[in-house]
C-alpha positions as CSV (number, residue, x, y, z in Angstrom):
1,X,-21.9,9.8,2.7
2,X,-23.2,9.0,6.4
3,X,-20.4,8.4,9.0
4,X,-21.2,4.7,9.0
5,X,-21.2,4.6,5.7
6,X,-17.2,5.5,5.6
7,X,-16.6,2.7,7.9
8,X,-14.3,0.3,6.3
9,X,-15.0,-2.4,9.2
10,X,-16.0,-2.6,13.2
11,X,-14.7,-5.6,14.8
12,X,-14.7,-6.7,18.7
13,X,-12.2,-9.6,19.8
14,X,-12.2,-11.3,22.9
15,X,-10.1,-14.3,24.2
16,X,-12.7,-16.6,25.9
17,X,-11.0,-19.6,27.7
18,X,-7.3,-18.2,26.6
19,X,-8.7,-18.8,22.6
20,X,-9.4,-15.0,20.5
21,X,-12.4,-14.9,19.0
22,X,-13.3,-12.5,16.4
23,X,-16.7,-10.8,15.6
24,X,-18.3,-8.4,13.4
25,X,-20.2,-4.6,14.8
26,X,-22.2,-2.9,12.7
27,X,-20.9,0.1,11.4
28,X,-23.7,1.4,13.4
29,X,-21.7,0.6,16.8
30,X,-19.0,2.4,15.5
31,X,-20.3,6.0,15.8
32,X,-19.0,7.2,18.6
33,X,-16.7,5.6,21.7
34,X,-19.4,5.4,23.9
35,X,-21.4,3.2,21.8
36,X,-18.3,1.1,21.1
37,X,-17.4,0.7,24.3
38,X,-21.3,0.1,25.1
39,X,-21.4,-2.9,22.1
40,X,-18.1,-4.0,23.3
41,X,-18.9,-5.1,26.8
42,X,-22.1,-7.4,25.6
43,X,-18.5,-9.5,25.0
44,X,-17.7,-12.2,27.8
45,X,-13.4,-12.3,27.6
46,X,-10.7,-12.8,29.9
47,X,-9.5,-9.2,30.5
48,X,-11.9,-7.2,28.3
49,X,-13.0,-6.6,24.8
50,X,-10.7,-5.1,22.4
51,X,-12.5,-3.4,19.7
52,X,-10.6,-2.4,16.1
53,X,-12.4,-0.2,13.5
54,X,-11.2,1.0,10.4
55,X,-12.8,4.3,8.6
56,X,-12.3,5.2,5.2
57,X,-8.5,3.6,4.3
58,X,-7.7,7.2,6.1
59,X,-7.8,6.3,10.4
60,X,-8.3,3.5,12.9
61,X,-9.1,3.5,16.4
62,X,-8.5,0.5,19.3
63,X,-11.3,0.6,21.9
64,X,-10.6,-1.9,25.0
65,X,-12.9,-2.3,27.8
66,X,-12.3,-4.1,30.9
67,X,-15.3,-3.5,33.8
68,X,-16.1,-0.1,33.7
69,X,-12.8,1.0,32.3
70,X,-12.7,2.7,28.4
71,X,-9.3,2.8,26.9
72,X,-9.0,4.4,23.8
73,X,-6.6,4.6,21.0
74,X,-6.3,6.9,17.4
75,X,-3.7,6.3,14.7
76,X,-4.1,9.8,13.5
77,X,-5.0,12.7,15.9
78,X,-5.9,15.0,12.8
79,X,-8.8,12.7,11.6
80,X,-10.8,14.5,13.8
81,X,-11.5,17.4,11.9
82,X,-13.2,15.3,9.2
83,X,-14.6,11.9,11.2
84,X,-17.0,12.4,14.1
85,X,-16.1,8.8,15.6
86,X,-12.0,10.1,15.6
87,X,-13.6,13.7,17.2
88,X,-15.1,11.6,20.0
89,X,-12.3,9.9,20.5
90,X,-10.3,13.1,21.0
91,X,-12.6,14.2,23.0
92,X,-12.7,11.4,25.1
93,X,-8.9,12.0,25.9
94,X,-9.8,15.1,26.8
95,X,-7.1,16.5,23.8
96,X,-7.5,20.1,22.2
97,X,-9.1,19.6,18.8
98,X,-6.4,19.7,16.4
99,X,-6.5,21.7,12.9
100,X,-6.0,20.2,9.0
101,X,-2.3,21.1,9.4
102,X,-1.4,19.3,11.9
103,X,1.1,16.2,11.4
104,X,-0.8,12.6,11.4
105,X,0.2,11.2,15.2
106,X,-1.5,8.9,17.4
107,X,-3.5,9.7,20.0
108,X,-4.7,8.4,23.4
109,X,-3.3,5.1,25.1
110,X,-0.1,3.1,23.6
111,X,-0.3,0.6,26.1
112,X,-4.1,-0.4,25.8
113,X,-2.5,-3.7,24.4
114,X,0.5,-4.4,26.3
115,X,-0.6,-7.0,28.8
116,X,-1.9,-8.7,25.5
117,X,1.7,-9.2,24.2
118,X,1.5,-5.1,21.7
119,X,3.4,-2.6,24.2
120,X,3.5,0.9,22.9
121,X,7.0,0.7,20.9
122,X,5.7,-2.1,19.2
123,X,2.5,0.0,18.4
124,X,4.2,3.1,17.6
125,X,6.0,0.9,14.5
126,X,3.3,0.0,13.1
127,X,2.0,3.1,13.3
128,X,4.7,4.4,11.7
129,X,5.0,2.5,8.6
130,X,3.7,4.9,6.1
131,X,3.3,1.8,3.5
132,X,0.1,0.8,5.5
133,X,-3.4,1.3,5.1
134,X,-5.2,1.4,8.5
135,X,-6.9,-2.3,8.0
136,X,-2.9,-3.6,7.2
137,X,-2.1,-1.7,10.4
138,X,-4.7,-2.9,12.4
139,X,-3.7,-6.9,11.1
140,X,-0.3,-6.0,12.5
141,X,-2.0,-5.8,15.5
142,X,-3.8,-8.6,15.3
143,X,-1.1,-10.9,14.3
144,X,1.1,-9.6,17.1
145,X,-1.7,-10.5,19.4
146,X,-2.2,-13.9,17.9
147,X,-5.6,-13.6,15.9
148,X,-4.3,-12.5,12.9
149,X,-5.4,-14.4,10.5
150,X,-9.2,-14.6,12.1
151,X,-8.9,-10.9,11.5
152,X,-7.7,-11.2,8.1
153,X,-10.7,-14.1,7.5
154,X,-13.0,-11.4,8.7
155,X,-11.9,-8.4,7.4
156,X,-11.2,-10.0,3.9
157,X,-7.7,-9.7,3.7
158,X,-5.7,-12.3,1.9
159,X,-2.7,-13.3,3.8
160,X,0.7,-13.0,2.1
């Protein structure tokens, strides 16, 4: 299976004129963070592009770019062993590549969201529900940040 193959989806969201918008990435744009962060600044958005991709019901990463800035997030640091778009991101971060053993914590930058209304204690519990599949996780984020259910339209999850 080809690493964009695993991808379970790529998505970029951007507020334009205070609204969220929501719109699909191929799973192609989804290799690597540069190339995310490349395919998320085509976006317009007030304050950035926040990008969400899910691989494989096993990780998810949150990409936000703002100007030249690349903020980078991974719900589970020892994903990279396996997934070469979690190994960039770990390598973006500048981290130590971790082995299979090690325990499933996030990586990189809590507080991407928080000027969005998703500070890091509100990100680490989500991230800590062990009852959630990454794409569940990631529509916790989105609802806290008030496109959930575009994200859920998108992403084909059924609202409960």
């Amino acid at each position: 299976m080809s690493a964009s193959d695993a991808i379970d989806f790529a998505l970029a969201a951007y507020r334009e004129d205070g609204v969220w918008q929501v719109a699909e990435l191929t799973p192609d744009h989804a290799v690597d963070v540069e190339t995310l962060a490349l395919a998320l600044r085509r976006f317009p958005g007030d304050g950035g592009a926040v990008g969400l991709v899910a691989v494989d019901e096993d990780f998810f990463v949150v990409v936000r770019v703002a100007g030249p800035r690349t903020r980078v997030m991974l719900s589970d640091v020892s994903a990279a062993t396996e997934w070469e778009l979690a190994a960039t991101v770990v390598e973006h971060l500048g981290l130590p590549l971790v082995d299979d053993e090690d325990e499933a914590e996030p990586a990189g930058d809590l507080e991407l969201l928080s000027d969005l209304g998703v500070d890091a204690m509100d990100l680490a519990e989500i991230l800590d529900d062990d009852e959630l599949y990454p794409d569940e996780m990631l529509s916790e984020v989105a609802r806290a940040l008030g496109f959930g259910d575009l994200f859920d339209d998108v992403v084909g999850l059924t609202s409960a």
